[in-house]
C-alpha positions as CSV (number, residue, x, y, z in Angstrom):
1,X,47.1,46.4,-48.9
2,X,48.1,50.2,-49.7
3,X,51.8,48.9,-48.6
4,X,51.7,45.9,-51.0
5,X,50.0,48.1,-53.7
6,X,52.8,50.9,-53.5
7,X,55.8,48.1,-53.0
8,X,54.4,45.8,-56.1
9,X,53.8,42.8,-54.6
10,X,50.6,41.4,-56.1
11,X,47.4,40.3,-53.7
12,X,45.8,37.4,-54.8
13,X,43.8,36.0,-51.4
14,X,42.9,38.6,-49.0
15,X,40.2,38.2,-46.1
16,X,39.1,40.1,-42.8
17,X,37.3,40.2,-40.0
18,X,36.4,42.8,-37.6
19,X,35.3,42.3,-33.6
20,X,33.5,45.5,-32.7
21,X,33.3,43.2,-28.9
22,X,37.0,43.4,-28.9
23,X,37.7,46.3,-31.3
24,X,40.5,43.9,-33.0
25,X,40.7,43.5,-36.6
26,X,41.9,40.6,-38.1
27,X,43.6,40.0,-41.8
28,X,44.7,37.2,-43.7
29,X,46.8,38.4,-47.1
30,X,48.6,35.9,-49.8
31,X,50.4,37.8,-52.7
32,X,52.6,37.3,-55.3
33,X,56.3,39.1,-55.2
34,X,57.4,38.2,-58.0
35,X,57.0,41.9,-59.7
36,X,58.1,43.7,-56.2
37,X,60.1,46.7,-56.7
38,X,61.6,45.6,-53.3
39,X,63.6,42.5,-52.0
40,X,61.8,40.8,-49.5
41,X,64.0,41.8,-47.2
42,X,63.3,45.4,-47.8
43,X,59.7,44.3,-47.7
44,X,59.9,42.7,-44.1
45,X,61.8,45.9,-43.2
46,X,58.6,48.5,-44.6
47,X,55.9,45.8,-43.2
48,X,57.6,45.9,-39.4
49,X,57.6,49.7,-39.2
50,X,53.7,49.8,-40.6
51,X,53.2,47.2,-37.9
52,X,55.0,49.0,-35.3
53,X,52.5,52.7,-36.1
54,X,49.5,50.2,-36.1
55,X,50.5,48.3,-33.2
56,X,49.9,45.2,-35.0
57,X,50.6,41.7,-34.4
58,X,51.3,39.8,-37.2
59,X,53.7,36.7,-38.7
60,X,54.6,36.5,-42.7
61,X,56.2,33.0,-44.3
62,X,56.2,31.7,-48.0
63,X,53.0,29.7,-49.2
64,X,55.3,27.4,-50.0
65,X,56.7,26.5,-46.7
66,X,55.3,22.9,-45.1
67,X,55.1,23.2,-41.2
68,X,56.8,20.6,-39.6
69,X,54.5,18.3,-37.7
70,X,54.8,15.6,-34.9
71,X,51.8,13.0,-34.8
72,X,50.7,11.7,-30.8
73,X,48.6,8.8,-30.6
74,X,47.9,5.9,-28.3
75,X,46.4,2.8,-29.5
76,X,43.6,4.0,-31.4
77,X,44.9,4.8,-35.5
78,X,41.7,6.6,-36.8
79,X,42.6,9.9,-36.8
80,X,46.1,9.2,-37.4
81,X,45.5,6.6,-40.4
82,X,43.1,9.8,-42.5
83,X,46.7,12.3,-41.6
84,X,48.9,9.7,-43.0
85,X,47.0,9.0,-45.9
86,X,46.1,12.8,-46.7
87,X,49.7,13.5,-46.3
88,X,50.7,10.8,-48.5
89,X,48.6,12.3,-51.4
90,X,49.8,15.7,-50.7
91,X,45.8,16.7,-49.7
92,X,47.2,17.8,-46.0
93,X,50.8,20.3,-47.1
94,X,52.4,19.3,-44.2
95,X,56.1,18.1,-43.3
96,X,55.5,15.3,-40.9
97,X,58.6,14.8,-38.4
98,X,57.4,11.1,-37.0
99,X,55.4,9.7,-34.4
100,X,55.6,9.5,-30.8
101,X,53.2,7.1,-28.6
102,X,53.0,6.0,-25.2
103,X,51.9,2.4,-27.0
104,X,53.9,0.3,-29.7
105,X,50.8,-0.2,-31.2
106,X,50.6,1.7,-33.8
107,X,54.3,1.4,-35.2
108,X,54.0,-0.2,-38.1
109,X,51.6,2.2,-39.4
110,X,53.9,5.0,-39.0
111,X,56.9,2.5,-40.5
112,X,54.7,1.7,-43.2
113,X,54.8,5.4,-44.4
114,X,58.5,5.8,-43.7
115,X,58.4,7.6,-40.5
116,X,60.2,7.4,-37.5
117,X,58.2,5.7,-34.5
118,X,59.0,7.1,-31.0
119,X,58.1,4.1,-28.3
120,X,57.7,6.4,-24.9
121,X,56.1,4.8,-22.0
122,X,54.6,6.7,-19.2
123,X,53.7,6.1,-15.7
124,X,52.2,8.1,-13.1
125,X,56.7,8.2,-11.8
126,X,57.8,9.2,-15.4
127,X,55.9,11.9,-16.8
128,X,58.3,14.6,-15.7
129,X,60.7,12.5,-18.1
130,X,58.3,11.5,-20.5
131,X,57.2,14.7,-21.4
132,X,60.8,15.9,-21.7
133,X,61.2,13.4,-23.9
134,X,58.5,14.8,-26.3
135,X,60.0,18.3,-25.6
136,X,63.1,17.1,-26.9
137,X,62.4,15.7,-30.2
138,X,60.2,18.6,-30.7
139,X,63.1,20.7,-30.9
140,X,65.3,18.1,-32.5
141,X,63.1,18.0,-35.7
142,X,62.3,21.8,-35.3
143,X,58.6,21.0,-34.9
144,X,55.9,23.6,-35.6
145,X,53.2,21.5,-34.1
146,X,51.9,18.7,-32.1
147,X,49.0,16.8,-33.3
148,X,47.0,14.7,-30.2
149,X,45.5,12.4,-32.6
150,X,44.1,9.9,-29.6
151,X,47.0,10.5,-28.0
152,X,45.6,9.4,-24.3
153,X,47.1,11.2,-21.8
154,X,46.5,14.6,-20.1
155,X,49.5,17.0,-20.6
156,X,51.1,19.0,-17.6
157,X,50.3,22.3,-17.1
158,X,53.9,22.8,-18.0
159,X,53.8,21.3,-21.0
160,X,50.4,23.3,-22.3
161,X,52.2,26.5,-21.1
162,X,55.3,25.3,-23.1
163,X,53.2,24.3,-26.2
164,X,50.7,26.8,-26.2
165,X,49.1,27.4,-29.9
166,X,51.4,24.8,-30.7
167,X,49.6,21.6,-29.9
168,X,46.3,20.1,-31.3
169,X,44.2,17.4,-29.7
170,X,41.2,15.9,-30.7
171,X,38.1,15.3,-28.2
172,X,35.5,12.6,-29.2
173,X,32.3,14.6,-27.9
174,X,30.5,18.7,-29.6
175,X,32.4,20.2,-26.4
176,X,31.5,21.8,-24.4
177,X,29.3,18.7,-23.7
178,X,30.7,15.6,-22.4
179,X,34.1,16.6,-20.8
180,X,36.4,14.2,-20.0
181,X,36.4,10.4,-20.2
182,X,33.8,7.9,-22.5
183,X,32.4,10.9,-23.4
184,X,30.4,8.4,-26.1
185,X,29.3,6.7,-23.2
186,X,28.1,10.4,-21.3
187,X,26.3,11.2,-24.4
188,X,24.4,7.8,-24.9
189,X,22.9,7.6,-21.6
190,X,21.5,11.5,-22.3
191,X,20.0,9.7,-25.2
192,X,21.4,12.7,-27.7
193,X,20.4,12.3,-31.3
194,X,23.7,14.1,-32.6
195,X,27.4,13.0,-31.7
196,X,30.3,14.9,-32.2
197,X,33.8,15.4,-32.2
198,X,36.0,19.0,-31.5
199,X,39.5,19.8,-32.6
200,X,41.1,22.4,-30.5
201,X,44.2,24.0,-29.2
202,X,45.6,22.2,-26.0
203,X,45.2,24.1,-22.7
204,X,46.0,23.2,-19.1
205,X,42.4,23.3,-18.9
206,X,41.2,19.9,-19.5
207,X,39.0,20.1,-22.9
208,X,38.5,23.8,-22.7
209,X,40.8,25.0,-25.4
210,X,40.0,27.3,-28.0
211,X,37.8,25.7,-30.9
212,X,39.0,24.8,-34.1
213,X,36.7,22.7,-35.9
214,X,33.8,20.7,-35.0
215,X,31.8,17.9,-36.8
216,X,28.5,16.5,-35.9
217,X,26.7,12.9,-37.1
218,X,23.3,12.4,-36.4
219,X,22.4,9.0,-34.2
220,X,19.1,7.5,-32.7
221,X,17.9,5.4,-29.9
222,X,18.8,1.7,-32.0
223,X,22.4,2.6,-31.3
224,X,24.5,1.3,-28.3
225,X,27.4,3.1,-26.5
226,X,29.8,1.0,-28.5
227,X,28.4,1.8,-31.8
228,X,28.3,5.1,-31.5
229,X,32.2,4.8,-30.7
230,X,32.9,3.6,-34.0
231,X,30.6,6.1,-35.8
232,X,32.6,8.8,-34.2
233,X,35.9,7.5,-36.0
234,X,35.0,9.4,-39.1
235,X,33.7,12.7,-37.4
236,X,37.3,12.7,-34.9
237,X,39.3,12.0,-38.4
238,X,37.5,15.1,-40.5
239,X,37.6,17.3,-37.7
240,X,41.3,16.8,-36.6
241,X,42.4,17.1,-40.3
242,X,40.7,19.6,-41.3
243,X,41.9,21.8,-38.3
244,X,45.7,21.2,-38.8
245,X,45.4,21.8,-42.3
246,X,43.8,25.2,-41.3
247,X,46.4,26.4,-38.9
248,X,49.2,25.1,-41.3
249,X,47.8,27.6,-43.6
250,X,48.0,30.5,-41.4
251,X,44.5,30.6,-41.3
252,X,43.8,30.3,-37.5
253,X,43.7,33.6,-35.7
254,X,43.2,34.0,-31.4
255,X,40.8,36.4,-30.2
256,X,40.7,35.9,-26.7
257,X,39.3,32.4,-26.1
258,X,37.8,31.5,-29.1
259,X,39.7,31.8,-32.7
260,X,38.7,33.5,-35.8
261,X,39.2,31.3,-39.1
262,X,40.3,33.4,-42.4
């Protein structure tokens, strides 16, 4: 902030957080340059050798840049209907690059919004190729992230190295309970009077990634397995949405296994 102040560039958003566990300080900082008495180039310049004395990681971008984003999804279109239709009204600042699935199902969703629709099968034989594939148009549309909106298959333990902070996948359970498959079905027959769904980043650990966001509904006995399926749509929707807008605004920090959110 003492930089900013003596360079001229204007805060407007600033927050912090300080781990006396880890002895890591974290900062999140939006300001206006338009009154610097620097370029921004000169800025970047000052910012990387105060960074260098404080041994500080950091990453700077305009507030006005959309990250590119690539939708996953199977055959279920909750979560990815409520990112289509916040993106449409320009609630979820994104640049979406298309839609990939291992099912044709959901195509003319995606084709109804104007975005391209990536048909790629997978078997238990393909999945080296399959998840090449993925790789590839990542890179051809410059992607920032991948969103698992129901997307329902396990990534390699290649492709979580390769996408690490970088992918997104929402699980249909408050993890850490109910790992794993049906995890509706897990939960109803512990008779749990609260559901819930977890956005977090993708590890080769199956479920265990760092949280993002969680959202909880409150259920009774009345309800079956399969009803509480369909009142977890909403939860898995909020949750996933709410957590890629977050890290699309810079506002999702690592410390260690668990993130901080500024």
């Amino acid at each position: 902030s003492g930089l900013m102040q003596d360079l001229g560039a204007f805060i407007t958003e600033i927050s912090h957080y300080s781990d006396q566990q880890t002895n890591t300080f974290f900062s999140r900082t939006v300001f206006d340059d338009r009154d610097m008495k620097v370029t921004i180039v000169e800025f970047k310049q000052a910012l990387a050798e105060l960074a260098s004395a404080l041994e500080m990681d950091y990453t700077i971008r305009p507030t006005t840049y959309k990250p590119r984003v690539l939708l996953a999804v199977s055959k279920y279109d909750h979560c990815l209907n409520v990112l289509l239709t916040k993106w449409k009204s320009g609630a979820l600042e994104i640049d979406i690059a298309g839609v990939i699935s291992n099912h044709d199902d959901c195509r003319a969703m995606a084709e109804f919004y104007g975005l391209p629709y990536h048909h790629l099968p997978i078997s238990k034989d393909t999945k080296p190729q399959q998840e090449a594939q993925i790789l590839d148009l990542m890179d051809t549309y410059k992607v920032d992230l991948l969103v698992l909106a129901r997307y329902m298959q396990i990534l390699s333990d290649d492709l979580c190295a390769k996408l690490e902070g970088r992918a997104i996948n929402i699980h249909h359970s408050f993890l850490p309970s109910f790992k794993g498959a049906k995890p509706y079905h897990q939960a109803h027959e512990r008779g749990v009077k609260v559901i819930g769904a977890t956005a977090h980043y993708v590890t080769a650990d199956l479920d265990e990634g760092p949280i993002i966001v969680q959202e909880v509904k409150p259920i009774d006995h009345r309800m079956t397995a399969e009803e509480m399926v369909h009142a977890g749509h909403d939860i898995e929707a909020t949750a996933l949405s709410h957590a890629v807008k977050l890290h699309c605004q810079e506002r999702v920090l690592m410390n260690g296994h668990r993130t901080v959110i500024l």
